[in-house]
C-alpha positions in Angstrom: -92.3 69.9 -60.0 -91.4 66.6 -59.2 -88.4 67.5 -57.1 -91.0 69.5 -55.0 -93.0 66.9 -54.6 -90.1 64.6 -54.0 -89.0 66.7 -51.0 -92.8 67.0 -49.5 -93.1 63.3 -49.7 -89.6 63.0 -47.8 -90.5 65.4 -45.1 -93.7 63.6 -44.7 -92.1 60.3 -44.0 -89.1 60.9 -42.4 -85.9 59.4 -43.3 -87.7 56.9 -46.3 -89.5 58.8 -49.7 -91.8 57.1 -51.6 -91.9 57.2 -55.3 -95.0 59.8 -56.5 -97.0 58.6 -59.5 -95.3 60.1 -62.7 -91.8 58.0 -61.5 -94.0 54.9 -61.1 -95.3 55.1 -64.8 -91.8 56.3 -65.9 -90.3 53.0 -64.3 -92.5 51.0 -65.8 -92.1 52.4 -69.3 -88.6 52.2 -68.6 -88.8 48.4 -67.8 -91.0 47.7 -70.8 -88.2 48.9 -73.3 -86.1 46.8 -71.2 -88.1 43.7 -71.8 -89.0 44.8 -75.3 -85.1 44.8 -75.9 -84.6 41.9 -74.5 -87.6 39.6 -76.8 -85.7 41.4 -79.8 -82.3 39.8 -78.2 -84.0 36.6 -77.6 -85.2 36.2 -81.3 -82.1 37.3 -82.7 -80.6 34.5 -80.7 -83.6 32.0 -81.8 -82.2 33.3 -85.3 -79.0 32.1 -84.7 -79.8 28.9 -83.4 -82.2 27.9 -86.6 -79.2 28.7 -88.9 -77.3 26.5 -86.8 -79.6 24.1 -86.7 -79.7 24.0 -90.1 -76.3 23.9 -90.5 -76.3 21.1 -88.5 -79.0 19.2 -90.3 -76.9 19.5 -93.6 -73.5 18.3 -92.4 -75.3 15.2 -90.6 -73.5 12.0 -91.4 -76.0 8.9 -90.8 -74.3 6.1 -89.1 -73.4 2.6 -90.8 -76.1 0.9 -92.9 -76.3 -2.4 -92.1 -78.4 -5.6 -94.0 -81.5 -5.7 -92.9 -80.9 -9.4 -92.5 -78.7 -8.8 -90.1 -80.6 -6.6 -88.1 -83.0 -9.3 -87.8 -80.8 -12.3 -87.1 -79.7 -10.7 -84.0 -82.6 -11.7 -82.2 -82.9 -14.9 -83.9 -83.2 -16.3 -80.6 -86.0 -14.3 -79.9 -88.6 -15.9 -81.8 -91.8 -13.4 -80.6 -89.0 -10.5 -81.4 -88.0 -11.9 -84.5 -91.9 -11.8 -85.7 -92.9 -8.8 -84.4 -89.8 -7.0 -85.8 -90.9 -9.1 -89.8 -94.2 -7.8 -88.7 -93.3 -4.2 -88.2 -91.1 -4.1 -91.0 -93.6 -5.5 -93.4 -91.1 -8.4 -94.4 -90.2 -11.9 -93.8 -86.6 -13.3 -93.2 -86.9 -15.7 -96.6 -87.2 -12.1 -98.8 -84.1 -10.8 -97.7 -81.0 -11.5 -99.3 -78.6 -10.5 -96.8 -77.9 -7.2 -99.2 -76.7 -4.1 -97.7 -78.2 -1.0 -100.0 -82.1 -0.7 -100.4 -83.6 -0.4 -103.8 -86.6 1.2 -105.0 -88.2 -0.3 -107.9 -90.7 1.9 -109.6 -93.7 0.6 -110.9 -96.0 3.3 -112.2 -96.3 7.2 -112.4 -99.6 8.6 -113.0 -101.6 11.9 -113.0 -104.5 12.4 -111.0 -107.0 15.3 -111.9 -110.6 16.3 -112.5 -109.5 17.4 -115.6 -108.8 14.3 -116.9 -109.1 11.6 -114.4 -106.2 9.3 -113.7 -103.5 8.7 -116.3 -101.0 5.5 -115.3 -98.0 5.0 -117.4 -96.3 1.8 -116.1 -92.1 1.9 -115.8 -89.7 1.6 -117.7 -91.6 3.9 -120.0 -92.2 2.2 -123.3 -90.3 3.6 -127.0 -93.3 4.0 -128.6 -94.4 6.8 -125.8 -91.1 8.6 -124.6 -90.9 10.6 -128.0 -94.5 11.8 -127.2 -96.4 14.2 -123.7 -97.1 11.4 -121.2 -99.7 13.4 -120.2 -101.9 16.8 -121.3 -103.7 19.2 -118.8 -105.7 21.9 -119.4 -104.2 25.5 -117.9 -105.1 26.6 -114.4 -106.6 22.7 -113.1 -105.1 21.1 -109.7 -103.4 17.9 -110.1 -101.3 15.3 -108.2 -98.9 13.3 -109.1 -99.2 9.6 -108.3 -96.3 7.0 -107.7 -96.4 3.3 -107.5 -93.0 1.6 -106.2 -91.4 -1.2 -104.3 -88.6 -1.2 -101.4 -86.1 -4.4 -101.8 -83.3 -5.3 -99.4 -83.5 -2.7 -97.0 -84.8 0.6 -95.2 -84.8 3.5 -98.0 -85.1 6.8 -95.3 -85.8 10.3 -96.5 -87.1 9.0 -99.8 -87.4 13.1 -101.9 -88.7 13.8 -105.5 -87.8 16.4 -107.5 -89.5 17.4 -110.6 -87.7 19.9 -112.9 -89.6 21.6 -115.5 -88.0 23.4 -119.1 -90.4 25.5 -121.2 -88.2 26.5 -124.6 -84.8 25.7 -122.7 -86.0 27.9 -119.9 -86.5 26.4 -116.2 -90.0 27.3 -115.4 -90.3 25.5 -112.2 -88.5 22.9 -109.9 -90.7 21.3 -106.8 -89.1 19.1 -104.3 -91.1 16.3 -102.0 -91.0 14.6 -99.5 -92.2 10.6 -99.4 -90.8 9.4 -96.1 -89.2 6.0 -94.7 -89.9 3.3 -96.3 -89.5 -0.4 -95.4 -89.1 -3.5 -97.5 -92.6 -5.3 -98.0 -94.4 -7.8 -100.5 -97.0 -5.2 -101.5 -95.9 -2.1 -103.4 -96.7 1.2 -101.8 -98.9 4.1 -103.6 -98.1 7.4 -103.1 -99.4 10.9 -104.3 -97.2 14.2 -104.3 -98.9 17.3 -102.9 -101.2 19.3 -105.5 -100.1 21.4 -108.0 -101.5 23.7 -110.4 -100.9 24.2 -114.1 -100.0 27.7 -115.2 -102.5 30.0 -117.0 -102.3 32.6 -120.2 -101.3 32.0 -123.6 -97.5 32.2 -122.3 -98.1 29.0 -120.2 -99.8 26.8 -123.1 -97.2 24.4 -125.3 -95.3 21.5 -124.5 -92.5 21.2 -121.9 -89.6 18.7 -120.9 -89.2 18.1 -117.3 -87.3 15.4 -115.1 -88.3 13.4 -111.9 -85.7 12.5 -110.1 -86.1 10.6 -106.4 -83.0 9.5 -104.0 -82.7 8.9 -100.4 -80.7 10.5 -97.4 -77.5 9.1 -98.7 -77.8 10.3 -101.8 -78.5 6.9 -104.0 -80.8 8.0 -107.0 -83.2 5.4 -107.6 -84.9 6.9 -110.5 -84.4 9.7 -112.8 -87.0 9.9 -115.5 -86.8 12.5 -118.5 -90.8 13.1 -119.9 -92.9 15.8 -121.7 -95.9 17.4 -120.9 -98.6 19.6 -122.7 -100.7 22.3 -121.2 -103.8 23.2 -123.2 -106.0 26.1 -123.3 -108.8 26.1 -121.2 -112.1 25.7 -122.7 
């Protein structure tokens, strides 16, 4: 039938044919399978290049750290620079020692929920509380954790927590978090993790051990803090 029809076009029109209807719509559904190939190509490529992206990410090697001091004194010269660099950085030249590693001094953890309001535990934890919960939720409520630090010396970049969590010598749970880049400045900074919800059913209530631990992008720990916890039933 098409071959006919073929041939009747052809005679029509001399020497040239032109394609009848049913090769139209079979070149485009051809072409469609084409492109359709051809996105499946493309995001097996896209694939490729996230896993090597990510590759890539994870053998990057920041350059030299240098004093913070010293990035400063280089435009000592400079004296609008010099100020608007103390400014930007949140420092002045007199609180920098001319040290090489940054520090982050912790201050405070706390618990922020409706359950129970906001619990602060100052650091270094005393004695008389690490043998005890530091703090006791009720099952199924949302809560936040909430950190109170300085940064000494120098830039801390890629500052992560990670908070383990042991139920009976089981891991239950392990969340990681990212703060950010921080600079050195006279005022401490306050910062809350995402929000989190306690477990629910009778399997969830009891007390657990858990560990925060936070370090930077070169892998200095600044903190790792072993505590207990209690979840409650709800009432």
């Amino acid at each position: 039938m098409e071959g006919g029809k073929g041939a009747e076009a052809g005679t029509s029109s001399g020497s040239s044919s032109l394609p009848n209807k049913d090769f139209k719509n079979k070149q485009t559904e051809d072409e469609v399978t084409e492109n359709l190939s051809k996105i499946r190509v493309l995001d097996d490529e896209d694939d490729v290049d996230d896993e090597y992206h990510e590759e890539g990410f994870s053998k990057f090697v920041p350059g030299p750290l240098l004093p913070l001091k010293e990035q400063i004194d280089k435009d000592k010269d400079d004296e609008s620079l010099r100020r608007w660099k103390e400014k930007l950085l949140g420092c002045v030249e007199s609180d920098l020692n001319g040290e090489k590693d940054p520090e982050v001094k912790f201050l405070s953890i706390g618990v922020i929920s409706k359950d129970v309001g906001e619990i602060t535990v100052p650091l270094p934890v005393k004695e008389s509380q690490s043998g005890g919960p530091l703090f006791t939720l009720r099952e199924g409520v949302q809560y936040r954790f909430k950190l109170t630090f300085n940064v000494l010396h120098n830039i801390v970049s890629g500052l992560m927590c990670t908070n383990t969590a042991w139920k009976g010598g089981i891991q239950v749970d392990r969340i990681k978090s990212m703060l950010g880049t921080f600079a050195p400045q006279k005022d401490a900074y306050v910062e809350t993790l995402d929000e989190e919800t306690t477990p629910s059913g009778i399997l969830a209530r009891g007390l657990y051990t858990a560990k925060l631990r936070f370090e930077d992008d070169d892998k200095r720990c600044h903190l790792e803090l072993d505590y207990s916890f209690e979840i409650k039933k709800k009432s």
